[in-house]
N, C-alpha and C positions, 0 to 999 in steps of 0.2 A: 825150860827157858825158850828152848824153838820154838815151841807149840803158842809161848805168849807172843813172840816176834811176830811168827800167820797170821795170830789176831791179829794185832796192831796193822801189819799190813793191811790184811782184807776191813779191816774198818775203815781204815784210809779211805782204799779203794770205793767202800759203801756211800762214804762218806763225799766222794770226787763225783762217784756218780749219783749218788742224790741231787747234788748241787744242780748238776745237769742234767735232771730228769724235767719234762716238761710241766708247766703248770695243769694244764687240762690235756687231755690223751690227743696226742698226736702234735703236741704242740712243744717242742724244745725251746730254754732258754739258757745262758750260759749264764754261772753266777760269776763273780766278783773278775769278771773281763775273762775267765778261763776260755778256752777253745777247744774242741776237742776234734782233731782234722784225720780222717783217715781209719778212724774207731781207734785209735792211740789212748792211755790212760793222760788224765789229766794231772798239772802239772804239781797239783797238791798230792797228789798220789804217789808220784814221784816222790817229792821231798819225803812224804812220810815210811818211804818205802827206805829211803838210802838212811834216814837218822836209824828207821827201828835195825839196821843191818851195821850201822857202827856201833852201837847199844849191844848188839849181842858180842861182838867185838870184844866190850871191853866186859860185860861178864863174862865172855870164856877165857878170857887170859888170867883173871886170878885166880880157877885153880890150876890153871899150865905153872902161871906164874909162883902159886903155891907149893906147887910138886920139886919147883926148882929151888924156891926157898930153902924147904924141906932140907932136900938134899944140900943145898950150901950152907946149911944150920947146921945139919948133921955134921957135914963136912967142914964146914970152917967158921961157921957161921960169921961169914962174913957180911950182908945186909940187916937192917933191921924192920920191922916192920911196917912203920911209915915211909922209908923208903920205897919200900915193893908196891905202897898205894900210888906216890906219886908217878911212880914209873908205870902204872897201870894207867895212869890218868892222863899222861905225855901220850902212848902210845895209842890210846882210844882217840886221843883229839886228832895225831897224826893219821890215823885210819882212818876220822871220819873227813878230814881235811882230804886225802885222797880220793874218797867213792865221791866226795860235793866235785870236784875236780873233772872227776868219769862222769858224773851228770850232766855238766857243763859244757864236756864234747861234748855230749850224745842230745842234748837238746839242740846245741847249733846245727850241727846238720840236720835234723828236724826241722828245724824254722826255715834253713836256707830249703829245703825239701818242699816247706809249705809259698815262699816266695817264689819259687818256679812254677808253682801250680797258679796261683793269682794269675803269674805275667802273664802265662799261656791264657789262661781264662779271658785276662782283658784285653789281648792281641785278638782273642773270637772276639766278643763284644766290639771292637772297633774295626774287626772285617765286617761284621755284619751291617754295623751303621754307612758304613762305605760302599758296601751293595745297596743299602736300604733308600740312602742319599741318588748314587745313581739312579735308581730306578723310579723314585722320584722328579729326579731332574731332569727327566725325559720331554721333547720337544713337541709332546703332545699332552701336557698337563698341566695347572700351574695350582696351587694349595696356598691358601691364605689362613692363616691362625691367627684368631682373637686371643690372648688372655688376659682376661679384666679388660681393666680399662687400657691397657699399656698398646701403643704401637701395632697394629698387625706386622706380623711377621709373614714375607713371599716366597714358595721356593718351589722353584720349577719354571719354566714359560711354556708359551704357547705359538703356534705355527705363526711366523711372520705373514702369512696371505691374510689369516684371521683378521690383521688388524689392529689385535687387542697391542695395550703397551705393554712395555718390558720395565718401565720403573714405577716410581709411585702410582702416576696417573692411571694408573693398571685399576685401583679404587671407585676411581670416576668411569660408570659405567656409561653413562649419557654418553660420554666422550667417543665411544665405539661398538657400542649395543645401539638398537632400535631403542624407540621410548618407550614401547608398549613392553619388550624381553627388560629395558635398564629398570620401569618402577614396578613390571613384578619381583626380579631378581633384591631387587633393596628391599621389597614390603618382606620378603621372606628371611633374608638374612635378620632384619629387623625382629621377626618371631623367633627367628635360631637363638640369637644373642642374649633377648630378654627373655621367653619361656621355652627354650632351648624345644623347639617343633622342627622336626627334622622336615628335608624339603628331597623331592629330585623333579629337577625342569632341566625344558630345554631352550635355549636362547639363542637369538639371531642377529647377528652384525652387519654392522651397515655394508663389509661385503658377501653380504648374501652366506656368509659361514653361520653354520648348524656348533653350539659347542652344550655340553652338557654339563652343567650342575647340581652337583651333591654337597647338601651341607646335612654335618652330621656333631654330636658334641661330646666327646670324652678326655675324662680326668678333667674335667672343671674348664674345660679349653674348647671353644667353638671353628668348627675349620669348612672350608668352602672347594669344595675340587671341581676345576673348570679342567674339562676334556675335550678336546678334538674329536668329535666323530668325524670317520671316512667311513667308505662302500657303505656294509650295509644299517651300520646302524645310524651312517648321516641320511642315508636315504629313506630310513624310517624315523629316523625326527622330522627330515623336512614331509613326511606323508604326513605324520601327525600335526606340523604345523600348518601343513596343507588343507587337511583336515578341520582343522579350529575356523583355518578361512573361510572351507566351504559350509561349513554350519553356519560359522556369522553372518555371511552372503545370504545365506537361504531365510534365517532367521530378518536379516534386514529389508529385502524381498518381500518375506511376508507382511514386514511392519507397512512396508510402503504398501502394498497388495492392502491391506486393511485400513491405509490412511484414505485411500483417494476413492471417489465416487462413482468407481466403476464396477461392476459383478463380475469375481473372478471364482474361476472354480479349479476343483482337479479331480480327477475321477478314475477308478481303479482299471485293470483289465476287464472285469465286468459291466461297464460301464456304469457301478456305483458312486456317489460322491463321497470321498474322503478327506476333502477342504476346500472350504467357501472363507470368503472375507466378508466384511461386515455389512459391504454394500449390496453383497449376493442376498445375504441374513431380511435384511431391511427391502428389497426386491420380491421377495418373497415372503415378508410379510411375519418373519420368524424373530422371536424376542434376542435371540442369541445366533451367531453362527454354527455351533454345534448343535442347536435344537433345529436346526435346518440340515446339518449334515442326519441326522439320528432319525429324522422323521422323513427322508430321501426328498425334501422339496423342490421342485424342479422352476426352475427359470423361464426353460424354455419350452414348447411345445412336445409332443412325443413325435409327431410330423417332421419336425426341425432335429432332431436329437439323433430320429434312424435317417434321415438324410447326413447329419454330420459325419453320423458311423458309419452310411456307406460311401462318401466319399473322399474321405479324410486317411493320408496316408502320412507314413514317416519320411518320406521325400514333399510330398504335396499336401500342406496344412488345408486347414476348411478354413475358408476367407469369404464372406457373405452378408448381405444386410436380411435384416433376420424382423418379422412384426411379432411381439409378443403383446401381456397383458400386465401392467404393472400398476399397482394403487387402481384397477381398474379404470385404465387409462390406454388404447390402444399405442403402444409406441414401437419406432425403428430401432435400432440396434447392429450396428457392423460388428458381429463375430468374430471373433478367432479362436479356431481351436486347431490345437498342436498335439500328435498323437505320437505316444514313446512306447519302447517295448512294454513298459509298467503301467501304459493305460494313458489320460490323455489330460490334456489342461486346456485354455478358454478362457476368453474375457470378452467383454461385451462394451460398447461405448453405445451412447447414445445419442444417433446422428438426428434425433427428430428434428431438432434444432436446426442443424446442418443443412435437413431435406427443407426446413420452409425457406432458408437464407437462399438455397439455392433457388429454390422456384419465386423468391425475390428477387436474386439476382435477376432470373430469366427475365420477370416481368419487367423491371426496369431497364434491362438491355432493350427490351422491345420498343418501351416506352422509350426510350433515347432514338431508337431506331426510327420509329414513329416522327420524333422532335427533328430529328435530323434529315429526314425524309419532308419535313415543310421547312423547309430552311431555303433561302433565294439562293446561297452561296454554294457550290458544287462539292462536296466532301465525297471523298471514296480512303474506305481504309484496307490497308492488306495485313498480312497475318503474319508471323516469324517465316513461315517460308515465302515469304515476297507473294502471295498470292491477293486475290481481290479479296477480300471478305462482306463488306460493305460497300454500296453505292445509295446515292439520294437521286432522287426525281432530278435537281438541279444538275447533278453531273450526265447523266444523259441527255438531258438537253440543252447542255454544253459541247459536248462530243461528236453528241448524235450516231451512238454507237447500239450496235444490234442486242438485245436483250439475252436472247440468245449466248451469244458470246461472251456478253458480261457473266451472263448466267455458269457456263464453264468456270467460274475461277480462272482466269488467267491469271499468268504470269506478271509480274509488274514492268518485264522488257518485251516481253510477248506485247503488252498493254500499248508502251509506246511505239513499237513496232509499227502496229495496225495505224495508231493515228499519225506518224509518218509518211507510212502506204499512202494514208485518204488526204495527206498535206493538207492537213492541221494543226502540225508544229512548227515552230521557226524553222528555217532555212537554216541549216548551219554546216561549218566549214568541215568543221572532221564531227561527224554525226556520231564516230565511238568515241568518241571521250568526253561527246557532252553527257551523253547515258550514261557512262561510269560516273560522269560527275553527278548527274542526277539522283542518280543511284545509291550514291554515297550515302544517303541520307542512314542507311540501317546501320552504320558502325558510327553514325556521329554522336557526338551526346547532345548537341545541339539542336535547336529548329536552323534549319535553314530555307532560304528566301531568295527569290528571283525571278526578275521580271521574261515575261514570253509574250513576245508580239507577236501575233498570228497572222498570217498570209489573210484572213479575211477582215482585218484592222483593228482586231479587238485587242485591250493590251489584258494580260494576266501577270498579276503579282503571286508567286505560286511559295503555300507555306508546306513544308514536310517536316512530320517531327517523327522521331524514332522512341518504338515505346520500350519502358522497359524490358518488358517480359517478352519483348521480338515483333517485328512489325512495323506500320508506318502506318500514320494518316496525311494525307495531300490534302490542302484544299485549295480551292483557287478562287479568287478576289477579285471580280472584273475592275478595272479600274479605269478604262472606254468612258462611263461617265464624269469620271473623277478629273481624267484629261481633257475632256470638254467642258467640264468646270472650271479648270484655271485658266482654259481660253477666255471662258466668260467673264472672270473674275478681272482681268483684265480690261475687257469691257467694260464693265462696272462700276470700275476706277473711273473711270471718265464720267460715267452718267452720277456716281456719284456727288463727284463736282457737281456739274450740273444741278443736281438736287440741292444739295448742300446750298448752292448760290441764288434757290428761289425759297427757300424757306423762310418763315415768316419769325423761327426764333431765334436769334442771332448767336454764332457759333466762331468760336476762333479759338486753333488748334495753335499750342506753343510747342518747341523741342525742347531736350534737359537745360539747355543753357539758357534761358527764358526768351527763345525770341521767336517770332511769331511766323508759323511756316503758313497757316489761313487763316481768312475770315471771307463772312461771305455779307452782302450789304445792307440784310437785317442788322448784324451787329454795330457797323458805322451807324445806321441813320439811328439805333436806339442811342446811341451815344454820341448823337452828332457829331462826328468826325468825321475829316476827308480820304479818300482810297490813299490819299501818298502818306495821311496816318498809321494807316496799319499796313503798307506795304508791307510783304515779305523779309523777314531779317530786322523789323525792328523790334526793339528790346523792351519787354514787358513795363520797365518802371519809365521809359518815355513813354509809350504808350498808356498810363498812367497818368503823367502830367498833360497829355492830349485832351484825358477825358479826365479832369478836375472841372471843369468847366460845368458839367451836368452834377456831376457827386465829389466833394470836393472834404472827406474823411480821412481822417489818418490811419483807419482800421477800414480802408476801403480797399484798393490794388494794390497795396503796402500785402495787405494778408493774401489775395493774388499768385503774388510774386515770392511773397517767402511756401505757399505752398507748389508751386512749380519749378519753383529751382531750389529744392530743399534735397539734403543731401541724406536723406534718413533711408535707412534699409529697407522699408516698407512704408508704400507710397500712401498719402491719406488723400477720401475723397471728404467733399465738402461739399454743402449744401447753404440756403438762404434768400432771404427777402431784404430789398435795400430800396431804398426811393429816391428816386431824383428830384433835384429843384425844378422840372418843370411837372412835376405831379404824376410821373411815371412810377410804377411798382413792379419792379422785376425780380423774379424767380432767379435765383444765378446756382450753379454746380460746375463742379470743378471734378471733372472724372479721369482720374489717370488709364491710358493709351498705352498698346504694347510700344515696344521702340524706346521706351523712356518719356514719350511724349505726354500733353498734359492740355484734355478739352476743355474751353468756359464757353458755357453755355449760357443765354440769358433770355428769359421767358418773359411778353409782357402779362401780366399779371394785374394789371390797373383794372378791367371789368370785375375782373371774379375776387379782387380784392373787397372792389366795392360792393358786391354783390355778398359777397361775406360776411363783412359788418354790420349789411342790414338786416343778414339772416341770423350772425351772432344775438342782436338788441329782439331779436323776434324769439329765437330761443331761449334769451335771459326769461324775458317777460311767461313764455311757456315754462318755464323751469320756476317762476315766482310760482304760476297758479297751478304746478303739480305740486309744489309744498303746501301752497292752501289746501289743494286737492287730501294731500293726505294729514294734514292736519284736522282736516275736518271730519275725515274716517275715522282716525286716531278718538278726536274730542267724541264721534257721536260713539264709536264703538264703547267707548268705557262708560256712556251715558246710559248706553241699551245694557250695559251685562249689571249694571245694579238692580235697575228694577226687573228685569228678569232672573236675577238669582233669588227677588221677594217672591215673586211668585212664583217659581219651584219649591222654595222653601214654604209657604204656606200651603203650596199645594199638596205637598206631602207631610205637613200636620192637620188638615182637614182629612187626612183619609187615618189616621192614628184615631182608633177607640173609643181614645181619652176626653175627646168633641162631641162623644156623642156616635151614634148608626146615622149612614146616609143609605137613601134608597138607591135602587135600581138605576134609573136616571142621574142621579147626582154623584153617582160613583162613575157612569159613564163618561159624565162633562168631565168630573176632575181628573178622570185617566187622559180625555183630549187633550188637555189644559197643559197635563203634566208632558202628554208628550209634541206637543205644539213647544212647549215651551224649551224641551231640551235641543229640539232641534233649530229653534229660531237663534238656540243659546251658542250653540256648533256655528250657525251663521257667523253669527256676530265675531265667534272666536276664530273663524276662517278668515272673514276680512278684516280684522286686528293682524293677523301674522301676514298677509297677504300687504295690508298696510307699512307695516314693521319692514319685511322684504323690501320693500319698493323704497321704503324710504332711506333704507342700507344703514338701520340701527340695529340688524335684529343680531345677534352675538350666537354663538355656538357654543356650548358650554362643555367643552371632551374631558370625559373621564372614563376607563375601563369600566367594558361592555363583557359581561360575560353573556353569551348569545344564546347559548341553553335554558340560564335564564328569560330573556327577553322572549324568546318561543313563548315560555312559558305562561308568562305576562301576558302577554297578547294574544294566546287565544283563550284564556280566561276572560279577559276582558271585550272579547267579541262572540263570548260564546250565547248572552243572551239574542245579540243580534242576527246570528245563524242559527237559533231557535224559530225568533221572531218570523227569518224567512226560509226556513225549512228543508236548508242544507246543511250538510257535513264539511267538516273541515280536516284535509289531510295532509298532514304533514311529512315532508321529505328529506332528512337530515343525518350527518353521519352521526355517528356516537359520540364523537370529541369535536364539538365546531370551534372552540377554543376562545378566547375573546377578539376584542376590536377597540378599540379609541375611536370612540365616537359624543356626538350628544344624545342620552339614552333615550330624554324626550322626544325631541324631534325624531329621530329612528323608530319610536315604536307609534309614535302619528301617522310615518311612512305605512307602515306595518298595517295599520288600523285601516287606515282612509281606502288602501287596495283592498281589503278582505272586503271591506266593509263593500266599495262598488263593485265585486267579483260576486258578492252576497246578494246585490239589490237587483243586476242584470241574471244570475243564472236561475234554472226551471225549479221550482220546488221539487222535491224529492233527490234530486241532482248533489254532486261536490265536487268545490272549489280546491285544487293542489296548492301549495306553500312548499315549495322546494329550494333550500337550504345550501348551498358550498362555501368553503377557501378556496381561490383562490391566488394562489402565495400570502398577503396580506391584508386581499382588498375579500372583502364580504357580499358574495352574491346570490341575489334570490329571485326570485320568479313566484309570479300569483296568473293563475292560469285558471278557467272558468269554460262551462259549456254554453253560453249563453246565446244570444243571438249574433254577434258578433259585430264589427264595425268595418263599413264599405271602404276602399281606399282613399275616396273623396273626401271621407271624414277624418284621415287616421292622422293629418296633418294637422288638424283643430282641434284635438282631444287634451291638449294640455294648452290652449286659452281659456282664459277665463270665463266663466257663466258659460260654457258652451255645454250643453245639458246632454246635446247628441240624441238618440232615438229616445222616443218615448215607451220603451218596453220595459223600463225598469220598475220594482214591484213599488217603487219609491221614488217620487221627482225629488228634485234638491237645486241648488244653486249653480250647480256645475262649476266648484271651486275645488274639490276633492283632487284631481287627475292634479290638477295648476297648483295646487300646494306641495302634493309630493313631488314636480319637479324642479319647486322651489326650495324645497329641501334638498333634496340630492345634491342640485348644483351646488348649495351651500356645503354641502360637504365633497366638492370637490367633484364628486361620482358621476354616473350617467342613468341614463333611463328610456329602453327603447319599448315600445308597442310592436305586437305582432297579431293579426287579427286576420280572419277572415269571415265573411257575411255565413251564417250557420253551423260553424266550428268551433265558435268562442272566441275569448280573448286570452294573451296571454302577454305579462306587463313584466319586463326585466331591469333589474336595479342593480346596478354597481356601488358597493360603499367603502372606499380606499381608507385603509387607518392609518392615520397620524400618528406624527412624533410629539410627543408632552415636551414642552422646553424645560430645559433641567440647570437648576438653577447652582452657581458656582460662590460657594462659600468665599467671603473675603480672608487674606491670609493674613 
């Protein structure tokens, strides 16, 4: 029976710990909430330990309890046998009632054993968080956590000098970071959060505080630790941010070094190149800057290079203007080159420029010097330090001061000193403080001005002006004649009374009020009126009704009067012819006078009126018979081009095949025929447009001219002619002449008619130039010939009519050619000069301005 009780225990036991053996090795799980604390058995173990120990309980008591029977049977037999079960059965419940009871302690202090072990456990746990927390919330760190989307959570701050805030706005990095540290710090947090990339930077605040950032992501939770660096690891963020500066400086340096158009170089201790920028590359002729560092291309001379090297230190740069060879082009270049322990750098500008402004400048200094030097007026200028720099002819023989002495440079007090000495300047009271005052000129910003009477009576009006960049110019003004001019002018006034009162056109001066301040006694007698009529002070409209008498109009001294005492801001003058009832014709003008004043003037006009009208009725009559005149060139010129267009036109179907063979002779006549005929035909059509011209019917017909075209045309169309006489024709013209609005007709007759006389005056074997420009809008050309040329007696005749000029040409003609093209030109506005000399040639220049096409406006 014991031996079954072990089992049952130790099965239990097998049983408690199975339950609590782990799934996979090394891996414990408690089953049905059991625990098992301390290597203690579990509590299933238990229970089946205390039943199987009340179970043997009550098997051993029924044979104790049997032995007793026994004996009480023997003995008295006083129990029966279901009695001694139930009593067996009472006392097993009571026994196992009992050890349930000892289990019951004996687990509670267990459990209270295992609840003292927890406390203690989470009292650690919640010191350690409390250190953990501390050392956290240290005054040199702050820690932000993301989880999810939820709120960050802040714990810790950072140094109040930093800057950064202590509440929310802590987020807002812009707020207290730089911008460049606030949107790297965001882009990166940005990759933490969403593909959790771990970061460590370092960032800078706006006061100049270094703090470092680690963001890093665990247990599903993204977190940010900003630290205070101090000593030496702030000192090595700021070298590193230092760092980032000087690369991007260097890196920015270069870009500009490679933007601008200067050759820069830098070169090692050995004096190798180890970088050029693009403009060294392109100076040198190299497709790339590298392939100019690689193939050692040198800029500059090797002359210039061991001069640079030997005199170029790290105190004392090489500073020098330098000739080299660039696009094979000899140019200047002012150097620099700066030598460091690591070898040397260099850049080059190119003063060529520079070198011809200046030696313009010189020239034009000279030139002013020169200008200034013939000037009647004395100029002398001085320099920032008050010295002479300048004198003219004028001011020496104004002064009459020793060359010499000028020649010194003096001083500008030294200056007046001397002509003081020689009393040549005014007399004056306190002689320093007119020289301060004189003097004054160098801090004025003004010209100042002032008269000097000279002890030998000449007056000077003296100007000094102060110049910018230091210095003065004086000049001095005689004004001796000018003061004897308004002495004269005074005079003058008198005689011109005088004059005024013997003149033969009659003049009377009003003032703004209309009353008459003169007249002189032309003006009475043309208007018969007496002296006490126009006495002084009377008023324009009686004098008015004085002379109704002679001209008696109500648009006569009515309009007078309203333009003399008109009250308009801007005075008008007036002009006219008016006749009086005794057959007088007077000129009248009306000219406004400074002072307000207002002159009538009145011309007699009666001869030359009538001398007009008779020349008018003689001009009529001349102007009748030049309409005849061209009428009758008109009627015969279209009478001649018909039957001379018969005979061109037959003349060139008797030379067609199809008529039949002509001989020798008859082929000769009809080439005379043909070309008698076409030039008789060119007559006719010269004096038709010559006629047309004159008669101011002939029309201009513009439409866009492309002028490469028209070349074209025209010397196609005079090419048999410069066959004919046995020159070349060369043309002078850019590539793009562009067009012109013009009449393409008449332009390319211009065009013809010069080759054509360029062609008939120059030497066989010879050629005639056509030279072609824009310029801005107007179209100019030139026809220029080696010929015999035309004397200056003639050069004035060359564009009249029939003027034929020398007989040296291979071809006589009408001499209307020259007189057509300037009748053209003018019609197009333009000009047209001749330039010639007797065995040079001629050479004939045309101007053709282009017009605006009227552009016609849509009705709306």
């Amino acid at each position: 029976m014991s031996e079954m009780m072990h089992s049952l225990v130790e099965q239990a036991e097998d049983g408690a710990y199975a339950a609590s053996c782990p799934l996979y090795p090394g891996e414990r799980k408690p089953v049905g909430g059991s625990k098992t604390i301390a290597g203690k058995p579990g509590i299933l173990a238990r229970v089946v330990r205390i039943f199987a120990a009340g179970t043997a309980i009550v098997l051993v008591a029924p044979p104790v309890f049997a032995q007793v029977d026994t004996a009480a049977v023997a003995s008295a037999h006083l129990f029966t046998s279901s009695q001694v079960v139930g009593l067996s059965v009472v006392i097993g419940v009571i026994s196992a009632a009992l050890l349930s009871t000892l289990w019951v302690v004996r687990q509670r202090g267990n459990l209270e054993s295992e609840s003292r072990e927890i406390r203690s456990a989470l009292s650690d746990a919640q010191q350690r968080i409390s250190q953990y927390q501390a050392l956290i919330a240290d005054k040199n760190r702050r820690i932000v956590i993301w989880d999810g989307n939820e709120r960050p959570e802040l714990i810790g701050q950072l140094p109040a000098e930093t800057g950064a805030p202590q509440d929310s706005e802590f987020l807002a990095f812009g707020l207290w970071l730089k911008s460049r540290s606030a949107s790297e710090l965001e882009r990166a947090i940005d990759r933490l959060r969403g593909s959790a990339q771990s970061f460590d930077m370092v960032v800078e605040t706006h006061r100049e505080e270094i703090l470092e950032a680690q963001g890093r992501v665990s247990g599903g939770r993204a977190f940010v630790r900003f630290v205070a660096l101090n000593n030496l690891r702030a000192e090595l963020a700021e070298l590193k941010i230092e760092r980032d500066r000087l690369l991007s400086s260097i890196s920015a340096f270069q870009s500009m070094l490679d933007a601008i158009d200067l050759p820069a170089w830098q070169r090692d201790s050995d004096g190798r190149l180890t970088w050029v920028n693009h403009a060294y590359g392109e100076a040198v002729e190299a497709s790339t800057p590298a392939q100019a560092v690689d193939e050692g291309r040198e800029f500059l001379t090797t002359v210039a290079r061991e001069r640079i090297r030997a005199t170029a230190t790290t105190e004392s740069p090489f500073h020098d203007k330098i000739s080299t060879v660039v696009r094979g082009n000899r140019t200047f270049f002012d150097v620099v080159d700066v030598k460091v322990p690591s070898g040397s750098a260099g850049i080059a500008v190119d003063v060529s420029g520079i070198e011809a402004v200046r030696a313009e400048l010189e020239r034009t200094l000279k030139s002013h010097a020169e200008t200034l030097d013939h000037l009647a007026t004395p100029v002398a200028i001085f320099d920032g330090d008050r010295r002479l720099q300048f004198y003219n002819q004028a001011f020496v023989s104004l002064w009459e001061l020793d060359i010499a002495f000028l020649e010194s440079r003096p001083d500008n007090a030294e200056l007046l000193e001397r002509l003081r000495a020689a009393k040549k300047l005014p007399d004056q009271l306190n002689w320093k403080s007119w020289k301060e005052a004189a003097l004054s000129v160098y801090r004025a910003l003004d010209t100042q001005s002032d008269l000097w009477h000279l002890p030998n009576g000449q007056t000077l009006r003296v100007f000094a002006t102060a110049h910018p960049q230091g210095g003065a110019t004086w000049v001095f003004e005689n004004l001796t004649e000018q003061v004897d001019l308004e002495t004269r002018y005074n005079t003058l006034l008198k005689v011109q009374g005088e004059t005024i009162d013997h003149l033969s056109e009659g003049v009377a001066v009003f003032g703004p009020d209309g009353r008459i301040r003169l007249s002189n006694p032309a003006f009475r007698a043309l208007w018969g009126i007496t002296e006490a009529d126009a006495k002084p002070g009377t008023h324009i409209r009686a004098l008015g009704d004085a002379c109704s008498q002679s001209y008696d109009r109500p648009d006569g001294w009515r309009t007078f009067a309203e333009l003399i005492t008109s009250f308009d801001d801007e005075r008008r003058s007036s002009q006219g012819t008016l006749e009086l009832f005794s057959g007088l014709v007077l000129d009248y003008a009306v000219i406004p006078l400074p002072n307000a004043q207002t002159m009538l003037t009145f011309v007699n006009m009666t001869d030359s009126v009538r001398a007009e009208r008779a020349l008018t009725e003689k001009n009529e009559a001349l102007r009748k018979a030049d309409e005849l005149k061209n009428d009758f060139v008109q009627h015969v010129s279209y009478e001649l081009r018909s039957p001379l267009t018969n005979i061109i036109g037959f003349t060139d179907l008797l030379r067609t095949p199809g008529l039949g063979p002509l001989n020798d002779r008859q082929a000769e006549y009809i080439d005379h025929i043909s070309t008698s005929s076409s030039v008789l035909l060119t007559l006719v059509n010269d004096i038709l447009d010559l006629a047309t011209v004159d008669a101011g019917i002939m029309h201009l017909n513009y439409s866009p001219i492309d002028l490469g075209d028209l070349l074209d045309d025209v010397s196609m169309q005079i090419a048999d002619r410069l066959q004919e006489s046995g020159v070349t024709l060369e043309i002078t013209a850019p590539a793009h002449l562009g067009s012109i609005i013009a009449d393409p007709q008449r332009l390319k007759q211009i065009l013809v008619k010069l080759l054509s006389n360029a062609a008939n005056f120059s030497p066989e074997g010879s050629s005639i130039a056509l030279e072609c420009q824009r310029d801005g809008t107007d179209f100019v050309f030139s026809v220029s010939d080696r010929g015999p040329g035309i004397s200056q007696d003639m050069i004035a005749n060359v564009f009249d009519r029939f003027a034929t000029g020398a007989k040296t040409g291979k071809r006589g003609g009408a001499g209307l050619g020259l007189s057509i093209v300037d009748s053209f030109v003018s019609l197009h506005h333009g000009t047209v000069t001749i330039d010639s000399q007797p065995g040079k040639g001629t050479v004939v220049t045309c101007r053709i301005p282009s017009v605006d096409l009227p552009t016609s406006v849509a009705a709306e």
